[in-house]
N, C-alpha and C positions, 0 to 999 in steps of 0.2 A: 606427446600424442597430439596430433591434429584434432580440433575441437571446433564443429561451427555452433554459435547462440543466436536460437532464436528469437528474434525479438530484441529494441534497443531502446525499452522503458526503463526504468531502475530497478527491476527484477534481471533485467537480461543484461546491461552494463555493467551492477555489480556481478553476476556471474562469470560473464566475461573477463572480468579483473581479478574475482577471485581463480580460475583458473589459469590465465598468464601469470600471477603469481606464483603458480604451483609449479612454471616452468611449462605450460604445455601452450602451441601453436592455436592460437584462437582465431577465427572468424565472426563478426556479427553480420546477422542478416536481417534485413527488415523494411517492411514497405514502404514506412516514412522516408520523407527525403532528410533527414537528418535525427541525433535520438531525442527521445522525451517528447517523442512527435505526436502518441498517443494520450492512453488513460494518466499516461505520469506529466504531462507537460505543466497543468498549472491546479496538482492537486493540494492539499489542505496545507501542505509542506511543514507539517509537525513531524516530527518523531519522537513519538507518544510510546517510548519504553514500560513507563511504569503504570500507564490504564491501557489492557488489551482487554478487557470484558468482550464475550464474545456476542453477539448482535442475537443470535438463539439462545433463549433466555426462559424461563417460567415468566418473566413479569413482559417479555415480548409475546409470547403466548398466551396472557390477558389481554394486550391492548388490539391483538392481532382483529378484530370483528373493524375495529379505530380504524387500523392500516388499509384494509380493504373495502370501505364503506370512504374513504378519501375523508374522515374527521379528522386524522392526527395529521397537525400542520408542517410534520417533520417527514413522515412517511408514508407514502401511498403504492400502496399494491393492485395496479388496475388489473381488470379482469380480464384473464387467455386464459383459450385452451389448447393452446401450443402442447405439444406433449414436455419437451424438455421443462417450461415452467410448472405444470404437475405433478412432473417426477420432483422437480426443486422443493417444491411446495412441500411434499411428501416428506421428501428426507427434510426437512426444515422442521416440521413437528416432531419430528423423534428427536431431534436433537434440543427439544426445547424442555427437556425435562431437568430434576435439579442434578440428578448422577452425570450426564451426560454433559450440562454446563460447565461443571466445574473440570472433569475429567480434560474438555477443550479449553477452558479457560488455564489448566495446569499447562497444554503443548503450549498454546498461544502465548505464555509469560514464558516457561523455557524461550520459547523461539527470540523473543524479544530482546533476552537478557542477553544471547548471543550475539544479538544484531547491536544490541548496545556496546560489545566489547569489540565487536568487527568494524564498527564502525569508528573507533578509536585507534585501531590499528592501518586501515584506511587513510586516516587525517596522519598518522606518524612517515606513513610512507611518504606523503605529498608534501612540496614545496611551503613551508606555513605559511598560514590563512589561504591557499591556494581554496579548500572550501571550506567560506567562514559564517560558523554558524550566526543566527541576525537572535530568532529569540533567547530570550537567560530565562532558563525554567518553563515550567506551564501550571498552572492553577487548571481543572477541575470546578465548574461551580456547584454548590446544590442550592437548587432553587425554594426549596422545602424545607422543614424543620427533618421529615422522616431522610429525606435524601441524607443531609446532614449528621443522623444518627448512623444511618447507614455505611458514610464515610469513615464514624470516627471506629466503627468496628472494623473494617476493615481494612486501615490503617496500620491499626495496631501489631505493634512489632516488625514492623516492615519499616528499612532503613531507607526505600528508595522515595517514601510520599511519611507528607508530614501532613495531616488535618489542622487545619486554621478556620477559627472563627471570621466573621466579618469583617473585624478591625487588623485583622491580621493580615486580611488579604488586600485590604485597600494598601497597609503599610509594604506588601513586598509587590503592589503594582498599586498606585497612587490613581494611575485613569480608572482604572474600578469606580473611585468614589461619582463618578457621572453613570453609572450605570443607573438603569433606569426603573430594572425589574428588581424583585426582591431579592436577596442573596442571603441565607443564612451562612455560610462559610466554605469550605472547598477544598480537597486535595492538593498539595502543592509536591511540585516533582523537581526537584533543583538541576538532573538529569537531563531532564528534556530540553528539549529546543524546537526552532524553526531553522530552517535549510532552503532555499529555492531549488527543488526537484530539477529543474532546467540546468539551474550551474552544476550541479551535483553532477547528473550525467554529462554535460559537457567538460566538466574536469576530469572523468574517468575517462572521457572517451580521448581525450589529448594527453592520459598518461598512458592509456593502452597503445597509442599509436608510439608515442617516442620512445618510452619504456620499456616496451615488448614487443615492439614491432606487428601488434593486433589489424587486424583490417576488416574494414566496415562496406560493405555492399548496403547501399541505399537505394529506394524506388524499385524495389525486388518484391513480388506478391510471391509465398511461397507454397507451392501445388501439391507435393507427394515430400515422402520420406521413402526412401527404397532402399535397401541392404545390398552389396553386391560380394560378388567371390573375394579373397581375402580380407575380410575384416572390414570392410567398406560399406561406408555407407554414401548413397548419392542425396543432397537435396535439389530439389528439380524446384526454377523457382519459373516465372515467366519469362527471365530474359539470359538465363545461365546455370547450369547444372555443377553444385561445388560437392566433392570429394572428402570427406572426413571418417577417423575412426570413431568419433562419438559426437552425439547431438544434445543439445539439451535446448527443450522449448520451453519460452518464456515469453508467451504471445498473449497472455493475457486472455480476453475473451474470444481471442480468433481460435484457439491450441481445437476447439470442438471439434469440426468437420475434420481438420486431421486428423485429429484422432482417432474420429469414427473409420476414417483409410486405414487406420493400424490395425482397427478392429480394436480400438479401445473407447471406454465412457469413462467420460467424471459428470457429476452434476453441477457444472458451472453455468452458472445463468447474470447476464448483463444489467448491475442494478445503478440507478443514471444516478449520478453525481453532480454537483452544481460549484462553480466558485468566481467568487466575484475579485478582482484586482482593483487598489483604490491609491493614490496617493497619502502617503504619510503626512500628518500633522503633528505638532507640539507635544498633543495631548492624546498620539495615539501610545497604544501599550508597548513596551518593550519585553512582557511573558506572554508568550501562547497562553490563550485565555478558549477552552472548551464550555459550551452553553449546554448541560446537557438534556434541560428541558426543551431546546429548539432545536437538539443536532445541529450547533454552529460554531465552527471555530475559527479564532481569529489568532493571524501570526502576522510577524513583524517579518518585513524581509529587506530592511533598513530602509529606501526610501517608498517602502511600497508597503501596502497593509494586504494580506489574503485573506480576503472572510468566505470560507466553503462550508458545505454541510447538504441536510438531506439525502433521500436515501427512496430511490422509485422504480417502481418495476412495469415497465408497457407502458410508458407515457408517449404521448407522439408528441409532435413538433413544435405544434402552436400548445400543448399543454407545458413540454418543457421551456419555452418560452416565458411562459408564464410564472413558471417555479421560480427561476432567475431574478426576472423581477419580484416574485415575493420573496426570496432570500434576502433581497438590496433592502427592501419595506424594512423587513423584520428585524436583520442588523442594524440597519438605522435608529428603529425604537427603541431597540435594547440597549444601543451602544451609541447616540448621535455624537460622541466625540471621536470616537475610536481614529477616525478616518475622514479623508476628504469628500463626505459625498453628496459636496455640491460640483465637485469636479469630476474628470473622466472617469466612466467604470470601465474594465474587461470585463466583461461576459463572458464564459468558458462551463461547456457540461462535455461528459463525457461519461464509459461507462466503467463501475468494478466489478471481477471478474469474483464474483460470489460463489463459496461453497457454503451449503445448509448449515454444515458445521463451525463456519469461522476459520479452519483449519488448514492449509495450504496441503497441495500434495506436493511431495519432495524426492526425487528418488529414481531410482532405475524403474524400468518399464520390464514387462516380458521379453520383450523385445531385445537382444543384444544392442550395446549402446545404445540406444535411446532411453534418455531421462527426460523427466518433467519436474519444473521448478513453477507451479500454476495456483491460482486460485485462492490468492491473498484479499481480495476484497478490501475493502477501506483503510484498513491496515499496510499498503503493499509497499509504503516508504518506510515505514518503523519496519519491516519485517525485512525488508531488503538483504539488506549487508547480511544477515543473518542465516539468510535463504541459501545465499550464496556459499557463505561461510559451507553451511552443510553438505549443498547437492557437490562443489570443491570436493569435498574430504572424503564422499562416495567416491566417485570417478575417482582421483587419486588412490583408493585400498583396489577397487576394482582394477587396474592397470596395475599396479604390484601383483598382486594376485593370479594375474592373468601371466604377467612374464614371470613370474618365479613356477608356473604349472607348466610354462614352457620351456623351461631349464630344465626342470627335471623330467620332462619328455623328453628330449636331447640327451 
């Protein structure tokens, strides 16, 4: 089956692979002039399998008065009354109840657990080390005695994170001992890792081209989704109209106004993200290391250190400017060895494509072929492969299905 993806983040490159995999005709479409050109270009680049806690939460739900009064130094919720941020708003409190949490925190870890095993399946296809992951493990900190209790309950009986005291955690990451803030002990994920989000899509998109003979349309803004007579659907973009029997969008924060053309809603709202690129030292860490009293994390990407984090809604320009530099402040304090930064930074914000729930939507639409693979939020590289993995295995029973109801018409 002819297949265009939209979009050529690491939502829509893994999708794209996972369906040339499946044998069918892929296209990628997308406005960047190359992929990873957007929200995936230089995000946290962990893939955090084994902590997907979902961001709607009863203890977010306390500090919420924090978020929107600009106190919590990790996240601020400025104040719109944009309708789409009110409706967010809305469904973000329902969902911040304990039934509700866990119920998302249950999809969120399935999805993970998939992405974890798709993403091994991925690295078997490719030429080895073609993408070679930089961190070993991630640690988890709790900055608290309560965090720390917290951890070790729920931990327990789970093979994929082991709870370590203090002494535990400097001995399986030794730069620890220069940190600066308290650390009662931490989660450790032996699982996890760091990836560069950039090589990652760049590796899929040169095994989609020689491997499956996939092709990529760049600098294309895409306008309408149309259906036509036999089975057809046209995307109409600004500079060429492509031809496909199924679509699947993976655009991130843009999929909205489309949408609304299908005559469809998700509540996806644009919440800004920050991350700083630094040169490596001696003494930076070789584990993904999560701060989770600052929302920061810091990953190895062998000669480069990525320290990202926070989480902002309606910020403008000179305020995101500002977050930037207190990200750089903040890592610094917590971590003055981590990294070089008395040398170069990158600067880099962008935005993730927030559902209330934490929960991606995945799946066919009402709409004949058109699917949506949207709304992974901070999570969107750990859920990746996973996403892919799924919206794949749809389209694939759908296209059986479709031709075996045509056989037996005939």
């Amino acid at each position: 089956m002819k297949i265009c993806v939209l979009g050529a983040g690491v939502i829509g490159v893994s999708t794209a692979y996972m369906l040339a995999r499946q044998g069918h005709d892929v296209s990628v479409i997308d406005k960047g002039m190359d992929v990873a050109s957007g929200a995936s270009h230089a995000n946290g680049a962990q893939l955090s399998y084994s902590y997907v806690d979902p961001f709607a939460s009863p203890s977010a739900l306390r500090k919420l008065p924090a978020y929107l009064a600009g106190i919590d130094p990790a996240i601020k919720f400025g104040v719109s009354l944009k309708a789409d941020y009110l409706k967010w708003g809305v469904s973000f409190l329902s969902e911040c109840t304990s039934k509700r949490y866990l119920k998302n925190l249950q999809a969120r870890t399935a999805l993970a657990a998939l992405s974890c095993e798709t993403m091994s399946l991925i690295e078997s296809d490719l030429a080895t080390a073609a993408i070679a992951r930089t961190g070993v493990g991630k640690i988890v900190l709790a900055s608290t005695a309560a965090e720390y209790e917290q951890m070790k309950k729920t931990s327990a009986g789970r093979a994929d994170q082991t709870c370590l005291n203090i002494d535990e955690c400097i001995a399986v990451e030794p730069s620890l001992s220069s940190w600066s803030k308290a650390i009662y002990g931490g989660l450790f994920a032996k699982d996890d890792s760091a990836l560069d989000p950039t090589v990652y899509c760049q590796t899929l998109k040169t095994a989609l081209v020689d491997n499956f003979d996939a092709t990529f349309h760049f600098g294309q803004t895409i306008q309408d989704i149309q259906t036509a007579s036999h089975n057809q659907i046209i995307i109409k973009t600004d500079r060429a109209d492509h031809s496909c029997e199924a679509v699947v969008i993976c655009l991130g924060n843009d999929p909205r106004k489309l949408l609304k053309k299908l005559d469809m809603s998700l509540p996806i709202y644009p919440m800004q993200g920050y991350s700083l690129t630094l040169n490596a030292i001696g003494t930076s860490p070789k584990t993904s290391i999560t701060d989770l009293q600052n929302k920061i994390v810091f990953a190895n990407l062998g000669d480069k250190i990525r320290i990202a984090g926070f989480l902002d809604a309606n910020q403008n320009p000179n305020g995101a400017k500002a977050r930037g530099q207190q990200l750089l402040k903040i890592a610094r304090e917590v971590w003055p060895n981590a990294a070089d930064f008395d040398g170069p930074v990158q600067h880099w914000t962008h935005f993730r494509p927030m559902m209330p729930s934490g929960v991606p939507v995945i799946g066919a639409t009402k709409i004949p072929g058109v699917y949506v693979n949207v709304g992974h939020g901070s999570l969107g590289y750990t859920f990746a492969a996973g996403s892919a993995m799924k919206i794949a295995k749809d389209i694939g029973h759908a296209f059986k299905n479709s031709h075996t109801q045509m056989r037996r018409a005939q």
